[in-house]
Backbone atoms as SQL, in Angstrom:
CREATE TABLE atoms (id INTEGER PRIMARY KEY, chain TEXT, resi INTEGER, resn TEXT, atom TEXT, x REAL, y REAL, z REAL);
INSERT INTO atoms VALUES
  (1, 'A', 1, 'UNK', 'N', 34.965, 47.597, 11.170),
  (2, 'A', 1, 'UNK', 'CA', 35.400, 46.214, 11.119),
  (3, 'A', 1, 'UNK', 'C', 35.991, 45.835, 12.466),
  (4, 'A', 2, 'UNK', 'N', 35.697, 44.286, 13.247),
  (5, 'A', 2, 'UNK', 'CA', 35.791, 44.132, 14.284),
  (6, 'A', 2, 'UNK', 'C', 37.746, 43.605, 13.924),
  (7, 'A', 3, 'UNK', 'N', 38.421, 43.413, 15.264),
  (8, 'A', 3, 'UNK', 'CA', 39.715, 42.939, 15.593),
  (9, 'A', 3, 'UNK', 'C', 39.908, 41.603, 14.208),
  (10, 'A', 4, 'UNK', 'N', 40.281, 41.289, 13.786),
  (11, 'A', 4, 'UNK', 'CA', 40.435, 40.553, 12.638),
  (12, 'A', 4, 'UNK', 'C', 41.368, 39.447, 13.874),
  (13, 'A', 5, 'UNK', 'N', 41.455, 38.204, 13.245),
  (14, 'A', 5, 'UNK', 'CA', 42.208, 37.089, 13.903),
  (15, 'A', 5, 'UNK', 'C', 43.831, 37.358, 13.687),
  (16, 'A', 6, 'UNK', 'N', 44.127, 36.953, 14.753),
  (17, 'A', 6, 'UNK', 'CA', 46.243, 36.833, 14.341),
  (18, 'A', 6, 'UNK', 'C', 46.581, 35.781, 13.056),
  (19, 'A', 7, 'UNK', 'N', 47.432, 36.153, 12.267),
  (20, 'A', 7, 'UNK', 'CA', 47.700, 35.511, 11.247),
  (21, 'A', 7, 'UNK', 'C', 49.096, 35.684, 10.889),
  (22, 'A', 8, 'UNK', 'N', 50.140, 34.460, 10.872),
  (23, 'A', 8, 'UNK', 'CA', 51.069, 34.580, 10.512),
  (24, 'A', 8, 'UNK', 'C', 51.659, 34.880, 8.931),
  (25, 'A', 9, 'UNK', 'N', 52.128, 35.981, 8.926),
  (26, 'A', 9, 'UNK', 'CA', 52.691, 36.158, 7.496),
  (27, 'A', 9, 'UNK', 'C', 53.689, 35.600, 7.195),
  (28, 'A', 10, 'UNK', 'N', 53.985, 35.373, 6.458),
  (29, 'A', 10, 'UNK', 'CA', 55.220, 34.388, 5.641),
  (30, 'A', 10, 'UNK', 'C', 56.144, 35.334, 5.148),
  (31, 'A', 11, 'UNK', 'N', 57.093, 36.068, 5.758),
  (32, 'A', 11, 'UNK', 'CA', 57.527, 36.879, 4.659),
  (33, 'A', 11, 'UNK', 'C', 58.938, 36.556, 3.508),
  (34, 'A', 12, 'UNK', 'N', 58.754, 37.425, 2.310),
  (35, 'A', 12, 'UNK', 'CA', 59.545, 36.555, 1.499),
  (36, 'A', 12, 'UNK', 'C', 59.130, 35.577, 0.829),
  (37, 'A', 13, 'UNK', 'N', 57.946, 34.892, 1.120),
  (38, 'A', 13, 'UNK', 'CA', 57.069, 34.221, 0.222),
  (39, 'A', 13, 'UNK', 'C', 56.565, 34.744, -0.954),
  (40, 'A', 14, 'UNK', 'N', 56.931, 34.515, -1.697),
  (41, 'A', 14, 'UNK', 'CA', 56.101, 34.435, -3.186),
  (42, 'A', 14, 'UNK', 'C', 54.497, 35.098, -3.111),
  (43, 'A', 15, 'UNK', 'N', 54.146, 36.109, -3.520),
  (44, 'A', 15, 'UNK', 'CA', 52.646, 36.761, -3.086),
  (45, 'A', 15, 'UNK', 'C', 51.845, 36.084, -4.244),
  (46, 'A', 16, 'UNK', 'N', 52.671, 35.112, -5.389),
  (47, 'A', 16, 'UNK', 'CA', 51.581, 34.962, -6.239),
  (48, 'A', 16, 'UNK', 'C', 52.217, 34.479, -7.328),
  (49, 'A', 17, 'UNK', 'N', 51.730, 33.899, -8.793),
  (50, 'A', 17, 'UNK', 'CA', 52.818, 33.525, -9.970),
  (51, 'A', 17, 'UNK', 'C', 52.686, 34.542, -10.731),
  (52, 'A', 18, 'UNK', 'N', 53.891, 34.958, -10.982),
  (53, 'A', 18, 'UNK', 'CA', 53.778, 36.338, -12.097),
  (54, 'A', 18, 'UNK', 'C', 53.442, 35.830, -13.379),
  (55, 'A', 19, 'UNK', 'N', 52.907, 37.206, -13.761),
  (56, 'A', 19, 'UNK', 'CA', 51.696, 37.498, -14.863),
  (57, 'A', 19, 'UNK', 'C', 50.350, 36.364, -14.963),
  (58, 'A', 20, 'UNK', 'N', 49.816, 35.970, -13.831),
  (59, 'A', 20, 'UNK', 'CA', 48.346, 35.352, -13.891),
  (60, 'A', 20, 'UNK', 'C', 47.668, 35.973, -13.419),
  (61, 'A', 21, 'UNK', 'N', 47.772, 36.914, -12.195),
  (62, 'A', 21, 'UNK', 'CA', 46.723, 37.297, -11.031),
  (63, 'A', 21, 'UNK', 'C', 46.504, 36.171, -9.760),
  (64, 'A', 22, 'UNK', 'N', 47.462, 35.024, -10.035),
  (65, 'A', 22, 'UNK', 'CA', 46.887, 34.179, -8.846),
  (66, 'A', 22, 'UNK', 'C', 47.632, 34.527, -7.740),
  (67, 'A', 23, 'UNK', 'N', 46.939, 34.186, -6.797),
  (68, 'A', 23, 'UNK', 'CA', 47.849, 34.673, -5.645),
  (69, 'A', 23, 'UNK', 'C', 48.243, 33.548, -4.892),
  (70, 'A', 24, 'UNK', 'N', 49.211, 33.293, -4.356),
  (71, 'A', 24, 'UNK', 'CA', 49.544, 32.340, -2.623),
  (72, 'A', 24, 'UNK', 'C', 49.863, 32.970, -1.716),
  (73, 'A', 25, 'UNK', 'N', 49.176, 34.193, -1.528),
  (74, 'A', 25, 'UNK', 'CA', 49.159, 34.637, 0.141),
  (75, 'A', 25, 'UNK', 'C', 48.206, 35.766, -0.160),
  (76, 'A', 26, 'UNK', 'N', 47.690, 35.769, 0.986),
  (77, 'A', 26, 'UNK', 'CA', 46.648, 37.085, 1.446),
  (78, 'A', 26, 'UNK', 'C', 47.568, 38.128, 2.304),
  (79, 'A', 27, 'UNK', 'N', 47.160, 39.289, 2.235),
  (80, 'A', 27, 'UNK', 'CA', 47.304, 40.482, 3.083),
  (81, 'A', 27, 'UNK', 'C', 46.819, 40.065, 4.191),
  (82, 'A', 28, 'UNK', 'N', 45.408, 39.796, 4.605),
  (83, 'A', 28, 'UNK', 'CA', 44.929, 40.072, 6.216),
  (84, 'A', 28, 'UNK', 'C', 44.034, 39.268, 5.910),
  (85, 'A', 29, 'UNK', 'N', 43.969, 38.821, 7.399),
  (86, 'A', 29, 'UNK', 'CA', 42.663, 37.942, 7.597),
  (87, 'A', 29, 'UNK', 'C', 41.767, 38.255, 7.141),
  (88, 'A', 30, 'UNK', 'N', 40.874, 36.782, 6.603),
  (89, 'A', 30, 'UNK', 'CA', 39.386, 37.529, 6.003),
  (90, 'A', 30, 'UNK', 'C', 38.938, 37.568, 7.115),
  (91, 'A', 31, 'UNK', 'N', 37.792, 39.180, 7.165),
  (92, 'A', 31, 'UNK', 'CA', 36.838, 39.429, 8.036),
  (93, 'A', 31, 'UNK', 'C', 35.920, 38.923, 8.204),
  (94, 'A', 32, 'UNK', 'N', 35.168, 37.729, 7.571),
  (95, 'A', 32, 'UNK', 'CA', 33.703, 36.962, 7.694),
  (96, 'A', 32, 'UNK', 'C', 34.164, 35.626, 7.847),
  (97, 'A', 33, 'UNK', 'N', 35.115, 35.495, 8.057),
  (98, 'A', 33, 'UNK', 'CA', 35.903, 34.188, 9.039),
  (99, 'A', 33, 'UNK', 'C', 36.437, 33.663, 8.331),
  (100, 'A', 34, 'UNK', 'N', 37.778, 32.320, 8.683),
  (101, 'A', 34, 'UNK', 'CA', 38.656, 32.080, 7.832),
  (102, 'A', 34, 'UNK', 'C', 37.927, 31.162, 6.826),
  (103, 'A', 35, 'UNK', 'N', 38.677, 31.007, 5.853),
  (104, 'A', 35, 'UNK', 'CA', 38.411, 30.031, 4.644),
  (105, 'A', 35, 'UNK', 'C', 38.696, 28.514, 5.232),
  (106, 'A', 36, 'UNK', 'N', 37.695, 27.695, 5.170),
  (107, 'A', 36, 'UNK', 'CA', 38.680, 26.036, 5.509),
  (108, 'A', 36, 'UNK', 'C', 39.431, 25.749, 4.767),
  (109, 'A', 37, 'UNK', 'N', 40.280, 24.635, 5.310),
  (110, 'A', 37, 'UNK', 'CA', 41.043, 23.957, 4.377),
  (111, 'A', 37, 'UNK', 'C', 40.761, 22.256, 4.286),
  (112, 'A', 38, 'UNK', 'N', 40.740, 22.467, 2.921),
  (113, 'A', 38, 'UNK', 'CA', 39.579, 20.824, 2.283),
  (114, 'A', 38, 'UNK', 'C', 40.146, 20.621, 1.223),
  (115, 'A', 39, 'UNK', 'N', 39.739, 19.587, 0.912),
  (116, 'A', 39, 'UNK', 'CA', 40.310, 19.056, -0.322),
  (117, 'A', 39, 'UNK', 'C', 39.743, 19.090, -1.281),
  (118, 'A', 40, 'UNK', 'N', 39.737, 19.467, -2.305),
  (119, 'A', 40, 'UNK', 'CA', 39.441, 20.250, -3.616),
  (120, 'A', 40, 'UNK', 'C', 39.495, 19.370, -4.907),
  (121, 'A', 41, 'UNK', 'N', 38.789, 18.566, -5.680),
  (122, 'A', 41, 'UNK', 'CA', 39.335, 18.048, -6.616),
  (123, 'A', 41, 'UNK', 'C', 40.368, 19.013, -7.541),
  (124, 'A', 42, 'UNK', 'N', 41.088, 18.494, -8.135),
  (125, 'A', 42, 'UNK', 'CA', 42.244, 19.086, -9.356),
  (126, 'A', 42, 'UNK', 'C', 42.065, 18.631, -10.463),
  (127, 'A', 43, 'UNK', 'N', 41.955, 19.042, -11.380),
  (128, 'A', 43, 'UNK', 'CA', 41.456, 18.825, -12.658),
  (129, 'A', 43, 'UNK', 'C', 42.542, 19.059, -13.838),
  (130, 'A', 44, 'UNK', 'N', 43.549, 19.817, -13.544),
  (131, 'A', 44, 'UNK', 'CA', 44.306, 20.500, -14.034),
  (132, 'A', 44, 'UNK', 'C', 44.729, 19.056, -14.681),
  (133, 'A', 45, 'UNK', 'N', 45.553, 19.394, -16.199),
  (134, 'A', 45, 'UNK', 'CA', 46.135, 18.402, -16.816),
  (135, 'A', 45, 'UNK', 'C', 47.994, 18.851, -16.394),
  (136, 'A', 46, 'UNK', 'N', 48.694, 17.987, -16.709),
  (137, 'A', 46, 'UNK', 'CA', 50.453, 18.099, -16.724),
  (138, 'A', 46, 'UNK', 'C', 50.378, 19.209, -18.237),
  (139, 'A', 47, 'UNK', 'N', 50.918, 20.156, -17.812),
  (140, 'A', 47, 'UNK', 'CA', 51.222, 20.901, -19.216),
  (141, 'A', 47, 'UNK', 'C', 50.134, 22.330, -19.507),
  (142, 'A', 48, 'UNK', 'N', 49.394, 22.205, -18.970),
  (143, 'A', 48, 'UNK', 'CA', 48.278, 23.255, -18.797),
  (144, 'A', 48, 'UNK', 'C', 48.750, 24.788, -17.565),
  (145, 'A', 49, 'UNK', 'N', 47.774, 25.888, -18.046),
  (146, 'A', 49, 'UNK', 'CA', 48.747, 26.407, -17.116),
  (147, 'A', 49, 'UNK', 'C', 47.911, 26.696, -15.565),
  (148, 'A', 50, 'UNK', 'N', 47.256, 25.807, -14.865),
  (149, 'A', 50, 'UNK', 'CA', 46.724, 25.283, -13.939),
  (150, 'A', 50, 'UNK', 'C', 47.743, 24.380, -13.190),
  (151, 'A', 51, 'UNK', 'N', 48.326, 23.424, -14.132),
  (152, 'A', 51, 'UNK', 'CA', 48.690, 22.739, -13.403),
  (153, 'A', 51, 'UNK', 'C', 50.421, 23.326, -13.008),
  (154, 'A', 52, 'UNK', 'N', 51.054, 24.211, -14.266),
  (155, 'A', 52, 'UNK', 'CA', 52.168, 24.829, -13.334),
  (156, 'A', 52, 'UNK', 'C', 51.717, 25.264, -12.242),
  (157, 'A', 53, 'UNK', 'N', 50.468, 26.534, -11.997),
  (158, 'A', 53, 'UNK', 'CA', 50.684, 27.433, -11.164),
  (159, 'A', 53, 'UNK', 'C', 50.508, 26.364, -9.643),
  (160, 'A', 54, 'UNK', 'N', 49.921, 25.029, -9.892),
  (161, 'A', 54, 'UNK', 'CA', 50.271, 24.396, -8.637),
  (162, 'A', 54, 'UNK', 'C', 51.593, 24.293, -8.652),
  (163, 'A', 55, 'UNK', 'N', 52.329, 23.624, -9.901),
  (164, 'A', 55, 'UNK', 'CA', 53.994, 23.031, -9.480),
  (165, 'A', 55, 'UNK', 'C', 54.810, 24.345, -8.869),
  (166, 'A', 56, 'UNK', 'N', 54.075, 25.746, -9.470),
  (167, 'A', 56, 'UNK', 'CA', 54.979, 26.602, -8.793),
  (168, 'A', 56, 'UNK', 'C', 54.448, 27.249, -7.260),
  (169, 'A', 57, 'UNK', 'N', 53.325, 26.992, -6.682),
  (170, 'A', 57, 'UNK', 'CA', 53.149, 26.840, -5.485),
  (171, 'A', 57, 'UNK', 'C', 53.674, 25.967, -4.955),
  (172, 'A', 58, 'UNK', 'N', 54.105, 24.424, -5.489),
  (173, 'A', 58, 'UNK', 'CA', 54.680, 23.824, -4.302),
  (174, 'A', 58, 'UNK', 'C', 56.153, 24.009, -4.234),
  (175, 'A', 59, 'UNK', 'N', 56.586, 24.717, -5.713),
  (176, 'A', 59, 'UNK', 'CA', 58.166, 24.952, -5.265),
  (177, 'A', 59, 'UNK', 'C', 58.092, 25.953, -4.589),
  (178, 'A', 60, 'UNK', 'N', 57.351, 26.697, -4.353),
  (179, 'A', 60, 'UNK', 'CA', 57.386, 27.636, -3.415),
  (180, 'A', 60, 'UNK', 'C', 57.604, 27.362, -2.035),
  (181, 'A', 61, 'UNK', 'N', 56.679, 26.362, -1.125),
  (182, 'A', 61, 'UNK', 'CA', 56.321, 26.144, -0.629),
  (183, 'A', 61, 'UNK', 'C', 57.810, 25.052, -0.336),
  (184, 'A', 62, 'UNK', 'N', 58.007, 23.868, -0.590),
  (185, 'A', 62, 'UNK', 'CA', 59.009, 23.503, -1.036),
  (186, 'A', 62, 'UNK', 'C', 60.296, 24.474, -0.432),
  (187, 'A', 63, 'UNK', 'N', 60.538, 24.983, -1.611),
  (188, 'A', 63, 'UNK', 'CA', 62.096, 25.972, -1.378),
  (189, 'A', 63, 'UNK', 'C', 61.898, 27.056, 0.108),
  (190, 'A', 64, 'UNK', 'N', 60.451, 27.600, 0.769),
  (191, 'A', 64, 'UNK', 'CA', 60.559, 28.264, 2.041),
  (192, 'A', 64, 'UNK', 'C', 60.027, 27.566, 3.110),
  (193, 'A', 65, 'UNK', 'N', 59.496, 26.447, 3.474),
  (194, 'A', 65, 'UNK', 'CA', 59.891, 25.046, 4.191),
  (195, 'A', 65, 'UNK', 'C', 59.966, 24.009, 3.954),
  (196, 'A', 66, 'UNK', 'N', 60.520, 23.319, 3.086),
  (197, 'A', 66, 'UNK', 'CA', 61.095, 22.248, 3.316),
  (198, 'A', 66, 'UNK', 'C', 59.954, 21.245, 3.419),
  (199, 'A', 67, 'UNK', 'N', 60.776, 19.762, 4.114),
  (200, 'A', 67, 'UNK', 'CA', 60.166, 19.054, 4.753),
  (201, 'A', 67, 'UNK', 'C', 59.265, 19.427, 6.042),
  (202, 'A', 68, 'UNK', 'N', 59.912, 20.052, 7.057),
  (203, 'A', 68, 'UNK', 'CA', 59.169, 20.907, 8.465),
  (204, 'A', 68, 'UNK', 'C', 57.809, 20.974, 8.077),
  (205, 'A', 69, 'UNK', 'N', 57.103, 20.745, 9.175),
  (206, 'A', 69, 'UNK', 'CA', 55.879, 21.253, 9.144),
  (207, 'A', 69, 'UNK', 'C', 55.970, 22.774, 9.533),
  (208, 'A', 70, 'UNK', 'N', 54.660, 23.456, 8.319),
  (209, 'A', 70, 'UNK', 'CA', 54.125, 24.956, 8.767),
  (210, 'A', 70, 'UNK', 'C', 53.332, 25.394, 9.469),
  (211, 'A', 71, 'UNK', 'N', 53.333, 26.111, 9.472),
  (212, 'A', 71, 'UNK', 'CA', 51.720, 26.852, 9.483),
  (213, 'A', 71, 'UNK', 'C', 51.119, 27.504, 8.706),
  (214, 'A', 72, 'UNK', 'N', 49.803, 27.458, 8.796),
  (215, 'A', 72, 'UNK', 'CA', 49.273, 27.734, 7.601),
  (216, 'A', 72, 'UNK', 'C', 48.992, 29.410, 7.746),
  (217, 'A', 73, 'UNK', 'N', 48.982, 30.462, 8.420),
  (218, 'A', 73, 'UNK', 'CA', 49.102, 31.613, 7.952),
  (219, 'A', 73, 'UNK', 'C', 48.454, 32.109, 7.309),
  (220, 'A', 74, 'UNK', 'N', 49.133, 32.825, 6.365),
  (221, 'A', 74, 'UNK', 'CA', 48.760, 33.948, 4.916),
  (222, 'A', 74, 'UNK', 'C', 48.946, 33.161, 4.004),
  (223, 'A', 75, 'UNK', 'N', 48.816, 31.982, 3.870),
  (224, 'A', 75, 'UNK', 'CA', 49.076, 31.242, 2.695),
  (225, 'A', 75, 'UNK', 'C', 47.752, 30.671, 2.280),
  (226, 'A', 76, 'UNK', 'N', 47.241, 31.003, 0.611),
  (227, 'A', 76, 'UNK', 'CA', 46.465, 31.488, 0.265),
  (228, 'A', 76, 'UNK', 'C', 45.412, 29.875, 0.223),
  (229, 'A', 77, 'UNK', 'N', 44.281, 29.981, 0.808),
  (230, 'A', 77, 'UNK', 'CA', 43.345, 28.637, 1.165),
  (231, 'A', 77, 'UNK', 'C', 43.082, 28.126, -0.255),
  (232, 'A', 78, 'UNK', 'N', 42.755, 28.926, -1.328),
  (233, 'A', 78, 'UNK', 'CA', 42.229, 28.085, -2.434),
  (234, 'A', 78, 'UNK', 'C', 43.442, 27.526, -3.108),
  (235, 'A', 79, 'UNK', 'N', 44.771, 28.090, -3.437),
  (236, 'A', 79, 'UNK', 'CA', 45.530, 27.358, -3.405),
  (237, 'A', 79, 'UNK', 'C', 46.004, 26.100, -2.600),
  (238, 'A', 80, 'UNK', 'N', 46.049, 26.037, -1.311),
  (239, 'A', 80, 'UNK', 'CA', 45.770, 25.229, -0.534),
  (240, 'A', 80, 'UNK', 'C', 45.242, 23.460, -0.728),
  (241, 'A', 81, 'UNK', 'N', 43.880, 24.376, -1.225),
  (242, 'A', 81, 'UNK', 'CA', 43.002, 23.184, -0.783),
  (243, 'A', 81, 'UNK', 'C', 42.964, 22.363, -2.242),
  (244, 'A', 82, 'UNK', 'N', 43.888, 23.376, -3.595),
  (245, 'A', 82, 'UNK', 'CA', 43.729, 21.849, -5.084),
  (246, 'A', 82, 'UNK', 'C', 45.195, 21.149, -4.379),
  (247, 'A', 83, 'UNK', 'N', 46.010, 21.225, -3.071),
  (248, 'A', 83, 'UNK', 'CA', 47.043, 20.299, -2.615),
  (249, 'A', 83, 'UNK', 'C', 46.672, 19.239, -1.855),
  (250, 'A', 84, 'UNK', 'N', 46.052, 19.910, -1.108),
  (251, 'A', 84, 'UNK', 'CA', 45.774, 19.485, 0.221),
  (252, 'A', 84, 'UNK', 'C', 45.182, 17.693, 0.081),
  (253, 'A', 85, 'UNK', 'N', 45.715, 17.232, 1.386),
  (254, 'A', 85, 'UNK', 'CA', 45.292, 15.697, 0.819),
  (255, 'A', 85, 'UNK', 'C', 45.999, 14.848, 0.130),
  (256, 'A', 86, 'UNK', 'N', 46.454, 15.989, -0.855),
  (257, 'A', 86, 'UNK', 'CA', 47.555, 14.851, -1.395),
  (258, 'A', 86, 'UNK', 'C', 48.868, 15.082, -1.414),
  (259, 'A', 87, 'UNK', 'N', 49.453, 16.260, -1.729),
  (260, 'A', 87, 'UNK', 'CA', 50.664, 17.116, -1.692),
  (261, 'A', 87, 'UNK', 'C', 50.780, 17.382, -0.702),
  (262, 'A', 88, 'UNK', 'N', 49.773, 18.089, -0.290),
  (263, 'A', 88, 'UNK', 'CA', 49.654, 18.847, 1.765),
  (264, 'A', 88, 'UNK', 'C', 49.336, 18.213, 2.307),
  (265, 'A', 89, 'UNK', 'N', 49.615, 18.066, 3.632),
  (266, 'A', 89, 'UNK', 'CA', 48.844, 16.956, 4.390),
  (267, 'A', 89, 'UNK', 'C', 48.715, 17.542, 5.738),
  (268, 'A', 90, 'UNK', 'N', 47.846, 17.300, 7.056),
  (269, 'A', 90, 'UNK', 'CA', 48.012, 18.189, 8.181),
  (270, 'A', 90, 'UNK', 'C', 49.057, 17.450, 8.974),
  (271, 'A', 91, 'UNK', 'N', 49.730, 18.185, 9.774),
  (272, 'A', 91, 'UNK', 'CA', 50.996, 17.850, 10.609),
  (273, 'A', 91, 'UNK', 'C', 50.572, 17.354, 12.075),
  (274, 'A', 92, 'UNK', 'N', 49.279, 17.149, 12.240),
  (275, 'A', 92, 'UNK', 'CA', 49.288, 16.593, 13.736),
  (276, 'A', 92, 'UNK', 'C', 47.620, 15.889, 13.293),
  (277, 'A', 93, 'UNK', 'N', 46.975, 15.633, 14.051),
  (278, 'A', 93, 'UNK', 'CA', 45.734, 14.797, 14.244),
  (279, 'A', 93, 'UNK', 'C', 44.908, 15.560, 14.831),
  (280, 'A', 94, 'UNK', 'N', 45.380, 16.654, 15.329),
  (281, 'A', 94, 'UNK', 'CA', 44.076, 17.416, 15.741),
  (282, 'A', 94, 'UNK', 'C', 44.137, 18.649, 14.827),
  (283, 'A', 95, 'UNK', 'N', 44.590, 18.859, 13.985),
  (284, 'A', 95, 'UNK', 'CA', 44.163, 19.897, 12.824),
  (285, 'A', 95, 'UNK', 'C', 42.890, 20.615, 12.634),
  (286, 'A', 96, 'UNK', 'N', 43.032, 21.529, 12.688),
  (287, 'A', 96, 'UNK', 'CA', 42.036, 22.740, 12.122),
  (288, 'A', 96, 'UNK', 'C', 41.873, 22.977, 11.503),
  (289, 'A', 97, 'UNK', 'N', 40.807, 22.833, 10.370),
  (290, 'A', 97, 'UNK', 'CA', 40.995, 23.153, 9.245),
  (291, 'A', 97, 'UNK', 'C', 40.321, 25.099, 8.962),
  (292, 'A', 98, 'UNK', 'N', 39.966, 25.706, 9.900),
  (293, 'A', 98, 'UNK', 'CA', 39.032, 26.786, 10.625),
  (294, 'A', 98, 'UNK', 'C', 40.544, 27.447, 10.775),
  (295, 'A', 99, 'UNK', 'N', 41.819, 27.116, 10.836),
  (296, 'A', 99, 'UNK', 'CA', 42.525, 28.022, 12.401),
  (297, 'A', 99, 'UNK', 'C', 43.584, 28.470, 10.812),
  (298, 'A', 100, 'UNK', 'N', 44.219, 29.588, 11.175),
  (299, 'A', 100, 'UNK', 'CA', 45.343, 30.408, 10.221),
  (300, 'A', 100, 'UNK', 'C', 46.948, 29.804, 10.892),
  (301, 'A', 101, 'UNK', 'N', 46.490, 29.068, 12.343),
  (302, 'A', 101, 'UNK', 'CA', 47.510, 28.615, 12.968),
  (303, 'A', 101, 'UNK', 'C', 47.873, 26.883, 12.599),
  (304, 'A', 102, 'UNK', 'N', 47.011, 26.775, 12.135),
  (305, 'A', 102, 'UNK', 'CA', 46.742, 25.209, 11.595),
  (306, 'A', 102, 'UNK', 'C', 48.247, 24.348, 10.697),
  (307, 'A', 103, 'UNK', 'N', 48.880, 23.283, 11.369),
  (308, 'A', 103, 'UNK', 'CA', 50.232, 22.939, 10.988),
  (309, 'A', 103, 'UNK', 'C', 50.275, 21.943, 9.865),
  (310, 'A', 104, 'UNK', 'N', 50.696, 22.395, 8.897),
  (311, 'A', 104, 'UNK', 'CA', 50.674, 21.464, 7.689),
  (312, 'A', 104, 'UNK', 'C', 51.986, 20.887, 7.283),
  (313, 'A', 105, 'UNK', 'N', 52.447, 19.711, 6.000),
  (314, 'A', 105, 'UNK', 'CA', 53.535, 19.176, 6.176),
  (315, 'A', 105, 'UNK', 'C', 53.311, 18.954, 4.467),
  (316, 'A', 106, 'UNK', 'N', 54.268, 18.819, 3.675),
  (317, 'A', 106, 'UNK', 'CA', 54.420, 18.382, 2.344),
  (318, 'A', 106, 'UNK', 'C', 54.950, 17.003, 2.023),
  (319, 'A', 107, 'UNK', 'N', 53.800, 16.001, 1.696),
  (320, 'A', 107, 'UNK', 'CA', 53.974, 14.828, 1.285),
  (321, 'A', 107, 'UNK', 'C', 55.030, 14.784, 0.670),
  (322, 'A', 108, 'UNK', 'N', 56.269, 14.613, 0.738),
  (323, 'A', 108, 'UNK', 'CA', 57.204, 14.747, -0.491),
  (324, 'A', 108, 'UNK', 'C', 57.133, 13.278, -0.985),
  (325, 'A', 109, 'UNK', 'N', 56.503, 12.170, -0.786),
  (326, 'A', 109, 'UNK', 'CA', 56.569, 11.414, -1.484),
  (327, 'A', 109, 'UNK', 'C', 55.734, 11.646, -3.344),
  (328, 'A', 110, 'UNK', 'N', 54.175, 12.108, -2.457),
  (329, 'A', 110, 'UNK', 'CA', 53.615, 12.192, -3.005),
  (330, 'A', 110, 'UNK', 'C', 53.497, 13.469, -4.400),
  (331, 'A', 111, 'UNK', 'N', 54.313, 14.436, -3.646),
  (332, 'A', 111, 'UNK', 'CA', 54.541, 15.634, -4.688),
  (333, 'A', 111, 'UNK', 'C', 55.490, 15.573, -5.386),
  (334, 'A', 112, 'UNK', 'N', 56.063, 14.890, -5.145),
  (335, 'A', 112, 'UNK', 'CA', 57.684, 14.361, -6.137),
  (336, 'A', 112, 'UNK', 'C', 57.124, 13.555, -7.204),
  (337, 'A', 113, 'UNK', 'N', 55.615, 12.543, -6.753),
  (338, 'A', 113, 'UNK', 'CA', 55.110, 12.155, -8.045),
  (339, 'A', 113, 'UNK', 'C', 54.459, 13.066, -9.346),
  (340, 'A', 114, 'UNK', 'N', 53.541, 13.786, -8.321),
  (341, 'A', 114, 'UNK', 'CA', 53.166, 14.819, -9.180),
  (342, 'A', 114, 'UNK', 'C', 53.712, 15.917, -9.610),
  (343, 'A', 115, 'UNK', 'N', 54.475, 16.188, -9.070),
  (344, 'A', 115, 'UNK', 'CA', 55.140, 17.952, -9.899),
  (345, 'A', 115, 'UNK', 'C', 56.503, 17.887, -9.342),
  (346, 'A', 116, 'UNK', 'N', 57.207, 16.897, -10.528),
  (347, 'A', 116, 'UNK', 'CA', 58.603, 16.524, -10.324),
  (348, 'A', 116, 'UNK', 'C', 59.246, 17.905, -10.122),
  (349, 'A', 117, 'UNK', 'N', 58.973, 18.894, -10.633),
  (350, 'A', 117, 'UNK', 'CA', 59.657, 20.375, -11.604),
  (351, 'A', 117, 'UNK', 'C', 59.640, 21.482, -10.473),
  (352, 'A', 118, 'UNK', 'N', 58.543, 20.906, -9.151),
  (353, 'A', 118, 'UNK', 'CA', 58.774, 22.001, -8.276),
  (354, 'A', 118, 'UNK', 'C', 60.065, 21.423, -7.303),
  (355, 'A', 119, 'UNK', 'N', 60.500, 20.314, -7.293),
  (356, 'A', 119, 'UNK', 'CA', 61.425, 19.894, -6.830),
  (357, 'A', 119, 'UNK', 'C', 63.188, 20.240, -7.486),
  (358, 'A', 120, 'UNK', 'N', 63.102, 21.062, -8.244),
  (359, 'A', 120, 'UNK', 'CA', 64.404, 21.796, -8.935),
  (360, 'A', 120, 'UNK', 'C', 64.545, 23.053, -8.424),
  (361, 'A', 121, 'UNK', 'N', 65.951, 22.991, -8.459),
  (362, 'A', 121, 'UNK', 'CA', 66.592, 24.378, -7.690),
  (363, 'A', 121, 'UNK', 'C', 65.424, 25.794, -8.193),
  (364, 'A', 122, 'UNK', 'N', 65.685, 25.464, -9.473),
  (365, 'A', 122, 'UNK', 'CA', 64.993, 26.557, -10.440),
  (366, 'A', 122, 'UNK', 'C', 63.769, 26.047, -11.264),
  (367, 'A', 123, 'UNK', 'N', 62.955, 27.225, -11.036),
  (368, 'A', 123, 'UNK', 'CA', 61.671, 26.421, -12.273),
  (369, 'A', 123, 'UNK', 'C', 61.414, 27.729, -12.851),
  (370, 'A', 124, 'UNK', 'N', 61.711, 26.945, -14.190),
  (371, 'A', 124, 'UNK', 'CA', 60.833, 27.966, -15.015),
  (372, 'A', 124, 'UNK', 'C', 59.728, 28.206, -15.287),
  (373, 'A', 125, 'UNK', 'N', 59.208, 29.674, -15.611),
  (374, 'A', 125, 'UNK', 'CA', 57.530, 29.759, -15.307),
  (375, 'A', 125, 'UNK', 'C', 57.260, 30.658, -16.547);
């Protein structure tokens, strides 16, 4: 396997929602190049458990930056991309959607509409 790309890890981030198997972060770069980041329809209903494991990605996301824009890192693309657009948004105009360095920002207008619950100190899961 050739040099894999630099990728910022998040550490202390949440690797995933316990007891589903889903994950919000990868170990290492994928080797057959990065995943984009796009916007994904969401289908998920309020109350389903689709649509927590987003509310608890964005409290995640949420409670370890904030308002600040990130980077996007080890933070897991298919999760990503049922936000992206509407919750996530990119932090500059020349965005990458290709790069692991790529700076993203959390609509908090917009995620405060949708997943009031990741916006609490505590969420239950």
């Amino acid at each position: 396997m050739g040099k894999l790309p630099d990728m910022t890890k998040h550490r202390g981030f949440p690797s995933g929602m316990p007891g589903t198997g889903v994950q919000f972060t990868i170990r290492r770069a994928n080797p057959k190049g990065v995943t984009p980041i796009k916007k994904l329809p969401r289908r998920a209903r309020p109350g389903s458990q689709e649509h927590l494991i987003d509310a608890a990605f964005l409290h995640a996301l949420w409670h370890y930056f904030g308002a600040e824009p990130f980077e996007r890192g080890n933070l897991d693309a298919a999760r990503l991309n049922l936000l992206f657009g509407r919750e996530v948004m990119p932090a500059h105009k020349d965005f990458d959607p290709l790069s692991y360095e790529a700076m993203l920002v959390i609509n908090e207008k917009v995620a405060r509409e949708s997943f009031p619950e990741a916006f609490e100190d505590v969420m239950e899961i």
